[in-house]
C-alpha positions in Angstrom: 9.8 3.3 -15.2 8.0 1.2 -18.0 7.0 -2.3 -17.2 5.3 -4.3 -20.2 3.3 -7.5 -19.7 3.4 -10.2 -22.2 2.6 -13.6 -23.1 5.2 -15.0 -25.2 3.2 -18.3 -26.1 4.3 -19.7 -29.2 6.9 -17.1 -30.1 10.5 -18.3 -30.5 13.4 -17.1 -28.0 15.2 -15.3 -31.0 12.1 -13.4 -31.9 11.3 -12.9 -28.6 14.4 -11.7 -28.2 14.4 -9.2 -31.1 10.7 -7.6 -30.0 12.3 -7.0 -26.9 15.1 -4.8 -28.3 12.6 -3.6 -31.1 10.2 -2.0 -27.6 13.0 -0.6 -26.0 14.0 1.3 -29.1 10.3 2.3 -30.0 9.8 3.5 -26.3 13.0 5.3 -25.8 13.5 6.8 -29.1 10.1 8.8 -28.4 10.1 9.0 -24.6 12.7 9.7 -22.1 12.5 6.4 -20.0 14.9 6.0 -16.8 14.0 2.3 -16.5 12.2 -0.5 -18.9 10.9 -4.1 -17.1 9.0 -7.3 -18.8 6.7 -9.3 -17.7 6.3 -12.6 -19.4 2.8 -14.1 -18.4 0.4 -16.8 -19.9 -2.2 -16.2 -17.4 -5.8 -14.5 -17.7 -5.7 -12.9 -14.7 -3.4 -10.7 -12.6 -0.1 -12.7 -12.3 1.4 -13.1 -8.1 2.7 -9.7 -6.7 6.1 -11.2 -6.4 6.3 -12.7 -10.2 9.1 -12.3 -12.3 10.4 -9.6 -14.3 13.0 -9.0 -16.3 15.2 -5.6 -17.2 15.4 -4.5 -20.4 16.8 -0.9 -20.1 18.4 2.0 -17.8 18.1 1.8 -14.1 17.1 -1.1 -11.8 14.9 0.9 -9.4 13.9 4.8 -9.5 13.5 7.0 -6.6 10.8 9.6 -6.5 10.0 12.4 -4.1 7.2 13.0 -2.3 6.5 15.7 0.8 9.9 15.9 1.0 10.9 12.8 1.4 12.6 10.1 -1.0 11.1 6.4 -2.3 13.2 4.1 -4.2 10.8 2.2 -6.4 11.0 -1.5 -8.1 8.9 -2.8 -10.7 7.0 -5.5 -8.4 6.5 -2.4 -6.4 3.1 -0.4 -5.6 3.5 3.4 -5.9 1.2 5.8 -6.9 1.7 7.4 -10.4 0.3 10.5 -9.6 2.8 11.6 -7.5 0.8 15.7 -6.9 -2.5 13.1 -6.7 -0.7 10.9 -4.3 0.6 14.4 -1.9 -2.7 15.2 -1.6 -4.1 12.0 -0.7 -1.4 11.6 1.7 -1.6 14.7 3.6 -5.3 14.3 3.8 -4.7 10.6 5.3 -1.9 12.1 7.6 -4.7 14.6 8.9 -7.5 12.5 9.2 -5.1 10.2 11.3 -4.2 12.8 13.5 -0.7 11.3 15.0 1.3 12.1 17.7 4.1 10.5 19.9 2.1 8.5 21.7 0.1 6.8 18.6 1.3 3.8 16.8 0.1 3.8 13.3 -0.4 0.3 11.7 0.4 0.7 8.1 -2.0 -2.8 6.5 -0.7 -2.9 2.5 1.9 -0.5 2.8 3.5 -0.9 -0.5 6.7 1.1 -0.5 5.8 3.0 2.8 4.9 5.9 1.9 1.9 6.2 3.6 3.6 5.6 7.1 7.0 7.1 6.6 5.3 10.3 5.7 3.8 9.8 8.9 6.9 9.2 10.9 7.6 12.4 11.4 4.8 12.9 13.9 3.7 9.2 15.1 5.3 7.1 18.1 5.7 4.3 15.8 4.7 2.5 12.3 4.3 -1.0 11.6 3.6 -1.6 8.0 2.4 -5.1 6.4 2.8 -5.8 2.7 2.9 -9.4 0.8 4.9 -7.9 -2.1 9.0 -8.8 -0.7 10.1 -6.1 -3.6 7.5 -3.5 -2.2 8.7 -4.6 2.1 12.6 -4.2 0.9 11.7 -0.8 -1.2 10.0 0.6 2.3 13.1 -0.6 4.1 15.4 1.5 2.0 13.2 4.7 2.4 13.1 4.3 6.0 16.9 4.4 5.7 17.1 7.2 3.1 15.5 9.6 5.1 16.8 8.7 8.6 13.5 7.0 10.0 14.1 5.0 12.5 10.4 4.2 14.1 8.9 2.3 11.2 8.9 -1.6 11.1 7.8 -3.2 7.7 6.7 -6.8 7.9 6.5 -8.7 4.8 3.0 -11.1 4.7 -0.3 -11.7 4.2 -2.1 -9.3 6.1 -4.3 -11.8 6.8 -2.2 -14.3 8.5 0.0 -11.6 10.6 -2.6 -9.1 11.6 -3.8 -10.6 14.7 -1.1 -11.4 16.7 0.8 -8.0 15.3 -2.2 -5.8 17.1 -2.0 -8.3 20.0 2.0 -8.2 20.1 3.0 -7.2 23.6 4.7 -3.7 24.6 7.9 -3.3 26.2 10.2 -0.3 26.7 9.6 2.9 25.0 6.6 1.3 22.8 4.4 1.2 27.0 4.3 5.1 26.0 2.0 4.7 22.5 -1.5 4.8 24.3 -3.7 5.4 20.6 -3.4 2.8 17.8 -4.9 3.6 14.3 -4.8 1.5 11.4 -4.5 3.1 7.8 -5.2 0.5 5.5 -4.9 1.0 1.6 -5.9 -2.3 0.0 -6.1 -3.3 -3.6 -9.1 -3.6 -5.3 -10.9 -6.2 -3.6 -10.5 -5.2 -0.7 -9.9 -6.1 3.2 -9.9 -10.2 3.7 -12.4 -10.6 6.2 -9.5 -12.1 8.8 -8.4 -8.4 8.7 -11.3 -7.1 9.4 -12.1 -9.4 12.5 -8.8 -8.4 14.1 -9.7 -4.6 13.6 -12.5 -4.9 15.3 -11.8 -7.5 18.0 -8.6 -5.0 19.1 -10.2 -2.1 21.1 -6.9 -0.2 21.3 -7.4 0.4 17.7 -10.1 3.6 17.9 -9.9 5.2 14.6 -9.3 3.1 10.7 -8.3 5.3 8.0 -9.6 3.5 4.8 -7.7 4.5 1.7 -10.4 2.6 -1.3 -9.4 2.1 -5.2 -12.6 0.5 -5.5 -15.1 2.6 -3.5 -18.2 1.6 -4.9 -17.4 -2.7 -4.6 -14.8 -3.8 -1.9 -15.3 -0.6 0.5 -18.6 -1.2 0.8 -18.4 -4.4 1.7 -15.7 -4.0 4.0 -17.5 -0.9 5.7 -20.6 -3.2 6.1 -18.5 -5.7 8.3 -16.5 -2.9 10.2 -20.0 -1.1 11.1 -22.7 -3.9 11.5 -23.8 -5.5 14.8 -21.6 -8.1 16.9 -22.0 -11.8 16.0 -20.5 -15.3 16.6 -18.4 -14.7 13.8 -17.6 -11.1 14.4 -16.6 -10.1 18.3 -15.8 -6.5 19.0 -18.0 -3.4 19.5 -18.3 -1.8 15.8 -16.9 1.0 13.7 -19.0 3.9 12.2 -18.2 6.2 9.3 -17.6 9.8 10.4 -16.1 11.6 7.4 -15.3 10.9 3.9 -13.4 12.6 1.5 -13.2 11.4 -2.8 -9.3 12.3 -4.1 -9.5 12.7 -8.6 -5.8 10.4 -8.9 -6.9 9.8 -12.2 -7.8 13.4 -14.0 -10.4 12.5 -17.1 -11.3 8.6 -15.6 -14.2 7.6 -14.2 -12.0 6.4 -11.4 -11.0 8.1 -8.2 -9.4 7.0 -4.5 -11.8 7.5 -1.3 -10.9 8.3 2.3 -13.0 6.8 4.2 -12.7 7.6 8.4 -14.0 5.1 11.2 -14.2 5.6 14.6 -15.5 2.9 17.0 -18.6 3.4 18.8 
């Protein structure tokens, strides 16, 4: 899947039109594409999650696999492209989270799912929270592809839905999940603080696996608030850092994802 930002400002709709079809021939003629997107953006910044693209070419969504199990992906969609990067990384959040039936694993910026359904197999429950709709419907559809049927995807702000999800009250089978850990695997900058305060005001939730695109900016502020002392603006007995571990997702970058594992004090 190829998705191609632009800012059409000032060009015609008939030679828009025609660059269009002249980047889908350029791309395909050389490269075997399943899927072409564009993105049409007069911003300076990173456009919304949810902004609109348009298809161009081949398929509407791809699937890919990964341990074993399938993910249908959109182009609004997060999903790693290092797919041998992205098993490693996941197995090694999978261990350091250490599930069982009794844990429910809260999923914060799930994307697609992966992260949680890939734990599914071995955790009482997931509840997954993601602001992109495409990314919330995508993780829907792999929870039904490969017949998961503990995994709840919520589609918000974590910020606004974070508090009263860890505070939600238990009935029936979910009485049973006595451990709660969060896996949280935010963009680049990072946690918003609301977030953080829930984490830490919920005592249930012992362990945070930290999964950090941006390990020496937003992690370190976010570690600093999940580790420093109680004050009236942050309740709840702190988090320390007991284990770290750098994944190379991007061979030949300066750039690489960092586990990071909490446990409260």
């Amino acid at each position: 899947m190829v998705c191609v930002q632009v800012n059409p400002t000032g060009i015609d709709a008939e030679t828009w039109t025609a660059a269009k079809a002249d980047l889908v021939n350029a791309l395909t003629s050389k490269h075997t594409i399943a899927s072409m997107f564009v993105q049409e953006y007069t911003g300076v910044s990173a456009p919304e999650e949810d902004h609109p693209v348009q298809h161009v070419y081949g398929e509407t969504q791809i699937e890919e696999e990964l341990l074993g199990l399938r993910f249908r992906i959109s182009a609004n969609a997060f999903f790693q492209v290092n797919t041998p990067g992205a098993e490693v990384l996941y197995s090694l959040v999978q261990r350091f989270a250490a599930p069982d039936a009794k844990t429910q694993i809260y999923d914060v910026c799930c994307g697609t799912g992966t992260i949680g359904l890939c734990m599914a197999g071995t955790a009482g429950k997931i509840v997954g929270v993601e602001l992109c709709k495409a990314a919330t419907d995508d993780a829907a559809v792999n929870a039904s592809l490969n017949s998961i049927t503990n995994a709840t995807f919520v589609n918000a702000k974590a910020e606004d839905v974070m508090k009263d999800l860890l505070r939600t009250k238990r009935e029936g089978a979910d009485l049973l999940l006595e451990r709660a850990v969060a896996v949280v695997d935010p963009p680049r900058a990072g946690l918003h603080i609301k977030v953080l305060r829930a984490l830490r005001e919920f005592k249930p939730v012992t362990r945070i696996v930290y999964v950090s695109c941006n390990p020496t900016g937003s992690l370190v502020e976010n570690a600093a608030t999940l580790c420093g002392p109680e004050t009236s603006n942050l309740k709840g007995t702190a988090f320390k850092p007991v284990y770290a571990a750098p994944v190379d997702m991007f061979p030949h970058t300066e750039h690489c994802e960092m586990i990071i594992v909490f446990e409260r004090l």
